[in-house]
N, CA, C and O atoms as a DFTB+ gen file, in Angstrom:
348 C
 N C O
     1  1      -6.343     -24.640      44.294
     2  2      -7.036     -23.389      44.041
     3  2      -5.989     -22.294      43.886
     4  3      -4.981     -22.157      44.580
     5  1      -6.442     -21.429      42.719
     6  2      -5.440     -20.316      42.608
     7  2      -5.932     -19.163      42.617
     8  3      -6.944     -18.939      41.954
     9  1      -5.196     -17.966      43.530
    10  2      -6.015     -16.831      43.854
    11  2      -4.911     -15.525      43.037
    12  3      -3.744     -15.852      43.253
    13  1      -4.963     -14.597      42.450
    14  2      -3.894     -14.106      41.873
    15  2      -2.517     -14.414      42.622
    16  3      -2.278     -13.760      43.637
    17  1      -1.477     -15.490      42.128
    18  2      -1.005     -15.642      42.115
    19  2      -0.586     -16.702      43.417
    20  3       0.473     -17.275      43.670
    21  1      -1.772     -16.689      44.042
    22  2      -1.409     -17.437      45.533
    23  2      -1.552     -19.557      45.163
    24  3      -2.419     -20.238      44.616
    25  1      -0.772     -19.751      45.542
    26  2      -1.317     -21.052      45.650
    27  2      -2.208     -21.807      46.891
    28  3      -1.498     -21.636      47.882
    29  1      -3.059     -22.336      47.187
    30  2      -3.766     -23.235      48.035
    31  2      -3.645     -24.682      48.604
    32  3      -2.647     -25.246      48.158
    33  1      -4.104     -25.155      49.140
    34  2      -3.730     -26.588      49.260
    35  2      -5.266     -27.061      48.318
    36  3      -6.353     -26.605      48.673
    37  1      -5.187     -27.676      47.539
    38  2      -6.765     -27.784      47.387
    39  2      -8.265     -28.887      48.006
    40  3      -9.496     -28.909      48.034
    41  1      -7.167     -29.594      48.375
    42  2      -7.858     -31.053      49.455
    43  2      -8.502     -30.602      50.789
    44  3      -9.367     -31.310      51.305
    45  1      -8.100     -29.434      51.361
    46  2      -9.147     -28.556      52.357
    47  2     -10.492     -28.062      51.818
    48  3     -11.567     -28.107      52.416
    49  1     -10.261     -27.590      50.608
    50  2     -11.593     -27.590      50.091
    51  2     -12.270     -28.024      48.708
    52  3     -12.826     -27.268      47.911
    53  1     -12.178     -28.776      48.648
    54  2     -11.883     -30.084      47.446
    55  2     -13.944     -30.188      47.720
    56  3     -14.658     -30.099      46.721
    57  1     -14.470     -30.340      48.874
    58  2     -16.201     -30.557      49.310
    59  2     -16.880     -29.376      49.614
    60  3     -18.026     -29.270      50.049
    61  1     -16.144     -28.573      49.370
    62  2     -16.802     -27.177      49.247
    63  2     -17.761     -26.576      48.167
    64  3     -17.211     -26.177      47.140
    65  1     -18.938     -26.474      48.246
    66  2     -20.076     -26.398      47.290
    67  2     -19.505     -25.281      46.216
    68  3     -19.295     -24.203      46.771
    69  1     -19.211     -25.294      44.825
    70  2     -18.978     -24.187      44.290
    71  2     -19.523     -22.319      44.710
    72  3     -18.914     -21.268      44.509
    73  1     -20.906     -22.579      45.350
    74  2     -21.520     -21.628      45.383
    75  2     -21.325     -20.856      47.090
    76  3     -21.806     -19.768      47.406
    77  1     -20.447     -21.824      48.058
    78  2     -20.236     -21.395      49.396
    79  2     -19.435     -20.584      49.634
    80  3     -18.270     -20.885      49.376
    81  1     -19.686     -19.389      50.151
    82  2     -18.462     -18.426      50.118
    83  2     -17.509     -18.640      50.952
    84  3     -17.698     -19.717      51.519
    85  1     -16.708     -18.196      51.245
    86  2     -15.447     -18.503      51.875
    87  2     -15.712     -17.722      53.511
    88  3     -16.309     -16.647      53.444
    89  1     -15.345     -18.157      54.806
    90  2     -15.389     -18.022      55.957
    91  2     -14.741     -16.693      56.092
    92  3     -14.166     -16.090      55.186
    93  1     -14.922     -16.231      57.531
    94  2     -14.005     -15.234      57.497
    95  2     -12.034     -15.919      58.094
    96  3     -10.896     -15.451      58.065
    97  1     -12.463     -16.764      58.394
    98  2     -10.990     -17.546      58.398
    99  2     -10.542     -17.721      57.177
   100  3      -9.516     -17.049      57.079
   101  1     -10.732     -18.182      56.351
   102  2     -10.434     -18.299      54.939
   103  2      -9.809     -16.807      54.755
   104  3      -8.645     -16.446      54.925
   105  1     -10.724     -16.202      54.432
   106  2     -10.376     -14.239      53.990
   107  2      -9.680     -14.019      54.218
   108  3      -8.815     -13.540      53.484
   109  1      -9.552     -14.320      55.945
   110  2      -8.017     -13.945      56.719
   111  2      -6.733     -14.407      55.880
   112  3      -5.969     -13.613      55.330
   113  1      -6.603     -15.772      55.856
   114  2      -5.806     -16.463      55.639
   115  2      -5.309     -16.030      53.869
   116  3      -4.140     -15.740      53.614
   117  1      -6.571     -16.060      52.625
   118  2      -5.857     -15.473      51.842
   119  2      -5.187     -13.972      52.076
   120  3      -4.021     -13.591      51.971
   121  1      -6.536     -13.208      52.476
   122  2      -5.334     -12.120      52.790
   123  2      -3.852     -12.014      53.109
   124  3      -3.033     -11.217      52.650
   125  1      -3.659     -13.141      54.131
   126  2      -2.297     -13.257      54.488
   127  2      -0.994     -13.628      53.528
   128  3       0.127     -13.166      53.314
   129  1      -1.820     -14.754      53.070
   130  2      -0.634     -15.294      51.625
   131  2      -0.472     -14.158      50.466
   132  3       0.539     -13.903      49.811
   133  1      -1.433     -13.704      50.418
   134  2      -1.314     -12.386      49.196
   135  2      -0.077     -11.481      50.050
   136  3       1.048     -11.413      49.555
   137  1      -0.336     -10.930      51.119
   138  2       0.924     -10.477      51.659
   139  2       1.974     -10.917      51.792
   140  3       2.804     -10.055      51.503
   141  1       2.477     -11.944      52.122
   142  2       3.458     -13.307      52.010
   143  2       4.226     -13.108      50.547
   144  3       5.432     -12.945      50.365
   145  1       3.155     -13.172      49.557
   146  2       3.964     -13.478      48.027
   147  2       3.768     -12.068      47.807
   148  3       4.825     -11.656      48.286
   149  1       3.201     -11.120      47.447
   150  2       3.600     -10.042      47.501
   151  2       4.084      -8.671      47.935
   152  3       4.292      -7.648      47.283
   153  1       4.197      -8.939      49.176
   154  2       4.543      -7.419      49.970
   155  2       3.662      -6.723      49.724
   156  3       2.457      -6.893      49.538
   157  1       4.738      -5.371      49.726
   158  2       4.451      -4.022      49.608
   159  2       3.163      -3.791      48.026
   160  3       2.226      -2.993      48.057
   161  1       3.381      -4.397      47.226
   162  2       2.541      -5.071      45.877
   163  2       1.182      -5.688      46.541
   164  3       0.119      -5.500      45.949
   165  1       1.201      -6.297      47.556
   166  2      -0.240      -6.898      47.566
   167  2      -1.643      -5.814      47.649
   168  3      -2.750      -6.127      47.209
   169  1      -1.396      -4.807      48.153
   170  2      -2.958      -3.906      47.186
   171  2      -3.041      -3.876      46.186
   172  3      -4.202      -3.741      45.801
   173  1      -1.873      -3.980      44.996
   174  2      -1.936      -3.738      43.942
   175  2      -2.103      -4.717      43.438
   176  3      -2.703      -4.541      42.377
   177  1      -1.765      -6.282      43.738
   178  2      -2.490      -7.227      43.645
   179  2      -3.727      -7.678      43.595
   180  3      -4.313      -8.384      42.774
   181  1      -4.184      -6.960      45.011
   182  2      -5.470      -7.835      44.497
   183  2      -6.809      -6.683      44.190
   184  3      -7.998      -6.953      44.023
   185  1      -6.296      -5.665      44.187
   186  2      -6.811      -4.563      42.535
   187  2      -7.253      -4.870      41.771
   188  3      -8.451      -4.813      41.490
   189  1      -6.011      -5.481      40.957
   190  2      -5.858      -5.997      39.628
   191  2      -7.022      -7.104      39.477
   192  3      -8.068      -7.134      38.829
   193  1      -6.448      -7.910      40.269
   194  2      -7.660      -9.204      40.377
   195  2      -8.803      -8.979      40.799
   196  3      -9.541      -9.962      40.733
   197  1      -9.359      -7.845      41.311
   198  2     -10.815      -7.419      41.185
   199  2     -11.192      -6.962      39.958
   200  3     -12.226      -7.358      39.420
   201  1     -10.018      -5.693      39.168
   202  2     -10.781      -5.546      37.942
   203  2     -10.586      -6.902      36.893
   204  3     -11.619      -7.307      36.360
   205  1      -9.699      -7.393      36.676
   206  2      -9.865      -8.695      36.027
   207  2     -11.287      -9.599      35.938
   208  3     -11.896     -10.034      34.960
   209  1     -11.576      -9.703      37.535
   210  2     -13.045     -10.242      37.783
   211  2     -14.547      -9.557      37.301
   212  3     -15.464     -10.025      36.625
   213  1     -14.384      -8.384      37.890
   214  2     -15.429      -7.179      37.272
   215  2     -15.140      -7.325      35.891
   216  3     -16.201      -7.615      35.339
   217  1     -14.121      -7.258      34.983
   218  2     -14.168      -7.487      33.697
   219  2     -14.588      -8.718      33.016
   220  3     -14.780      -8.669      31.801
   221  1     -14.705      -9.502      33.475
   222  2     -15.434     -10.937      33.831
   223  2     -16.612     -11.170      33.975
   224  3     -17.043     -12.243      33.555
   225  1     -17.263     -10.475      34.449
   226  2     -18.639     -10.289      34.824
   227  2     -18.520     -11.422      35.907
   228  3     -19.384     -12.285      36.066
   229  1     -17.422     -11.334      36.596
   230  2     -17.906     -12.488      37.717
   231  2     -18.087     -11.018      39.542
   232  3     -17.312     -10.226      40.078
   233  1     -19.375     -11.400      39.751
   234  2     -19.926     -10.759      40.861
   235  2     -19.229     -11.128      41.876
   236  3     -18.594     -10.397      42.636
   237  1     -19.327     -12.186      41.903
   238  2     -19.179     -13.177      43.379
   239  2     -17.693     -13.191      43.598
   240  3     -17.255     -13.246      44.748
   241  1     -17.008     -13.152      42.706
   242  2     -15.493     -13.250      42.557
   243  2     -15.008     -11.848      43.530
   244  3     -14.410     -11.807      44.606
   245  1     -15.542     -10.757      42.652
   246  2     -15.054      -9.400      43.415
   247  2     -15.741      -8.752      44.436
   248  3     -15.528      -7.561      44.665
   249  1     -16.817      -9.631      45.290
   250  2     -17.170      -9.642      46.616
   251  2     -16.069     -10.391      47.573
   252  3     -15.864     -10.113      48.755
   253  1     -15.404     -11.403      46.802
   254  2     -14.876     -12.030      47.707
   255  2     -13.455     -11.192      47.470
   256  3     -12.630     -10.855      48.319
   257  1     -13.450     -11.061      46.629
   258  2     -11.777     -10.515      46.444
   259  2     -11.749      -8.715      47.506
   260  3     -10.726      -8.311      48.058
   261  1     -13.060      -7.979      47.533
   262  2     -13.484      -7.017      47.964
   263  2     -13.011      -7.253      49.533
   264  3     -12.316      -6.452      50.158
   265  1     -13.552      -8.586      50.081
   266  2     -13.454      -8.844      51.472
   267  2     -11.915      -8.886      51.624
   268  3     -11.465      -8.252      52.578
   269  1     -11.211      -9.412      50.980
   270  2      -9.714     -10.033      50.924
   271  2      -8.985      -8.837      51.082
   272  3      -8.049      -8.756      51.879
   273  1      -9.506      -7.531      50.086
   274  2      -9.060      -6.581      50.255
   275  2      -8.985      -5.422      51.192
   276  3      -8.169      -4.500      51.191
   277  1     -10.099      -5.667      52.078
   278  2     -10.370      -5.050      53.217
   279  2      -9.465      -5.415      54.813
   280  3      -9.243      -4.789      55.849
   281  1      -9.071      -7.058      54.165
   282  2      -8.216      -7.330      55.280
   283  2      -6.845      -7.434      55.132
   284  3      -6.067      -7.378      56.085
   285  1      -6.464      -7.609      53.795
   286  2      -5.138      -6.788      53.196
   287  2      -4.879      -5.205      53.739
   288  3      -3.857      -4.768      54.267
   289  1      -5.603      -4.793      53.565
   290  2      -5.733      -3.179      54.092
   291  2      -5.154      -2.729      55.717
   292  3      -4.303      -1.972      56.184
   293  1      -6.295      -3.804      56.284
   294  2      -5.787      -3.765      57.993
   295  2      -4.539      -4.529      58.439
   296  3      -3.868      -4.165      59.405
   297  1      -4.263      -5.582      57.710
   298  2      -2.798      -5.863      57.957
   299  2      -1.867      -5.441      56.971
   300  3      -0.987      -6.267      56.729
   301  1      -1.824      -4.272      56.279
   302  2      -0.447      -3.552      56.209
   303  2      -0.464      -2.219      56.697
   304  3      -1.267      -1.318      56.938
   305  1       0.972      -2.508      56.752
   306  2       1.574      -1.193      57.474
   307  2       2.470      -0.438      56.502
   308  3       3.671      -0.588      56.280
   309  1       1.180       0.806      55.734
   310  2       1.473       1.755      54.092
   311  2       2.588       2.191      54.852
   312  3       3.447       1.859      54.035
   313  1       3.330       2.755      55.931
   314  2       4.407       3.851      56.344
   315  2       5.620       2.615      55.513
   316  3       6.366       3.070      54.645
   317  1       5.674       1.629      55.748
   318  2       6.685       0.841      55.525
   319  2       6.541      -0.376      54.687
   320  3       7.478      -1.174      54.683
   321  1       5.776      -0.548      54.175
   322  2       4.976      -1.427      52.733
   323  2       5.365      -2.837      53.813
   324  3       6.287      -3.624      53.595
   325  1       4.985      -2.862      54.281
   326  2       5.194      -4.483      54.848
   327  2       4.277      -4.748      55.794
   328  3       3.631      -3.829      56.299
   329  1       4.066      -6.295      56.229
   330  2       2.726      -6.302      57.723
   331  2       2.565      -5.823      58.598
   332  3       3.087      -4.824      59.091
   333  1       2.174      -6.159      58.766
   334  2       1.893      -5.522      60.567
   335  2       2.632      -6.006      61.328
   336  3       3.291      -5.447      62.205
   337  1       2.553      -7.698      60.893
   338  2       3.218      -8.424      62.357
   339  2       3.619      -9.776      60.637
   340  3       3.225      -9.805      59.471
   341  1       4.599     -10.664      61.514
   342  2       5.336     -11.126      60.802
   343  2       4.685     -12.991      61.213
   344  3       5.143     -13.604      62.177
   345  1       3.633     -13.583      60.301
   346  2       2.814     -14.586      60.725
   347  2       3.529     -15.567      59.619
   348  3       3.171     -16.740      59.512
């Protein structure tokens, strides 16, 4: 699975119903890799990949990317473009 730019393992969720949204463990966890591969860039990351989606007409995409972004948000630290804590 590929999330702007993140890679996944995909055999964790390989039985995952297309239509099941993602946990809030999941959210967490992309959130985290988006920070990982992009730093100080990851709001602007996954921005982009909301309007990409909204330009898409995919709904469901930029609910989830919406959530991702909310927890991108709480784990950075804007004074110094980097995490919070170092996971």
């Amino acid at each position: 699975m590929r999330i702007v730019g993140v890679t996944f393992d995909s055999s964790s969720i390989a039985t995952r119903p297309a239509t099941m949204p993602l946990s809030d463990w999941e959210l967490w966890a992309c959130a985290q890799q988006v920070i990982k591969q992009h730093g100080a860039n990851a709001p602007l990351q996954v921005a982009l990949r909301i309007a990409e989606l909204a330009t898409n007409g995919d709904g469901e995409g930029v609910d989830t990317w919406q959530s991702i972004a909310k927890r991108v948000d709480q784990l950075m630290d804007y004074q110094t473009g980097k995490p919070l804590s170092r996971q």
